[in-house]
N, C-alpha and C positions, 0 to 999 in steps of 0.2 A: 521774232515777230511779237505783236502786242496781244494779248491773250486779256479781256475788260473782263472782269469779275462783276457776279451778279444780275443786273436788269440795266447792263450800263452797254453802248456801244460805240464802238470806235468809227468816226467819218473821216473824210479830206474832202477838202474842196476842189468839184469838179473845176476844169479849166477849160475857160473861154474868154476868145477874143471877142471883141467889139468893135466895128469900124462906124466911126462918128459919118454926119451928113456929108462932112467933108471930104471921106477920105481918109483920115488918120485913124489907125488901129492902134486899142487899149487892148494889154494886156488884162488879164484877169488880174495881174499884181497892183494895175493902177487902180485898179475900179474899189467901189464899196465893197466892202465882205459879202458875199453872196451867201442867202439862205437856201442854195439847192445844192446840199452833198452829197456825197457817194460812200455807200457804207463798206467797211473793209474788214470789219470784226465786230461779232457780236457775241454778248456774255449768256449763259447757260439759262441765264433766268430764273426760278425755282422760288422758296417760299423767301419772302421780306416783307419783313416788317409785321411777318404774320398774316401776310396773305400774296397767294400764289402767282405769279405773273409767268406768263407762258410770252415767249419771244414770236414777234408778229413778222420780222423781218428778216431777210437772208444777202448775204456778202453779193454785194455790186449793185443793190438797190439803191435808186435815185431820190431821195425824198427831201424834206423839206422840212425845217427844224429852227425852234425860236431865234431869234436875232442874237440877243445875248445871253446865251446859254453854255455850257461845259466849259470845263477845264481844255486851253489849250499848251499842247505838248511838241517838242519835234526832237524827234526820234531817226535816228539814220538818214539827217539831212533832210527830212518831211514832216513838214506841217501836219498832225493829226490837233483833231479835238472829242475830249471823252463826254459822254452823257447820256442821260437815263432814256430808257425809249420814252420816259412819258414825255418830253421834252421834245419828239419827233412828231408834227406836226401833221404831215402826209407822204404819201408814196407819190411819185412820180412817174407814170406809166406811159 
């Protein structure tokens, strides 16, 4: 498994269909990249840069994070993307 170092955390993208007016159903693969992921690893946090960041969020948190933002990666067949929590936008409740 992927283990993010520092203030960085690991998402994928949640998966949902779409069914247009018509009838026809979009994968999540057709559509736009979607800004709502799902968090699956987060990094320890601790002092950077010279000042402390304490980690806000926890594994399966739905949140909402910049459009063009982190590094992405695919690791055993899945799509992940790395990035700092400041980068994470909001939670999803």
């Amino acid at each position: 498994m992927l283990k993010p170092l520092g203030d960085r955390v690991i998402v994928k993208a949640v998966e949902t269909e779409e069914t247009t007016k018509s009838g026809i159903v979009l994968p999540s693969s057709a559509k736009e990249k979607s800004s709502v992921v799902e968090v699956v690893a987060i990094g320890p946090g601790g002092i950077i840069d010279g000042e402390t960041v304490t980690m806000e969020l926890t594994v399966g948190d739905k949140v909402i994070c910049s459009k063009y933002t982190g590094t992405e990666i695919k690791y055993e067949g899945t799509e992940y993307t790395i990035l700092k929590q400041s980068d994470i936008l909001a939670i999803v409740e």
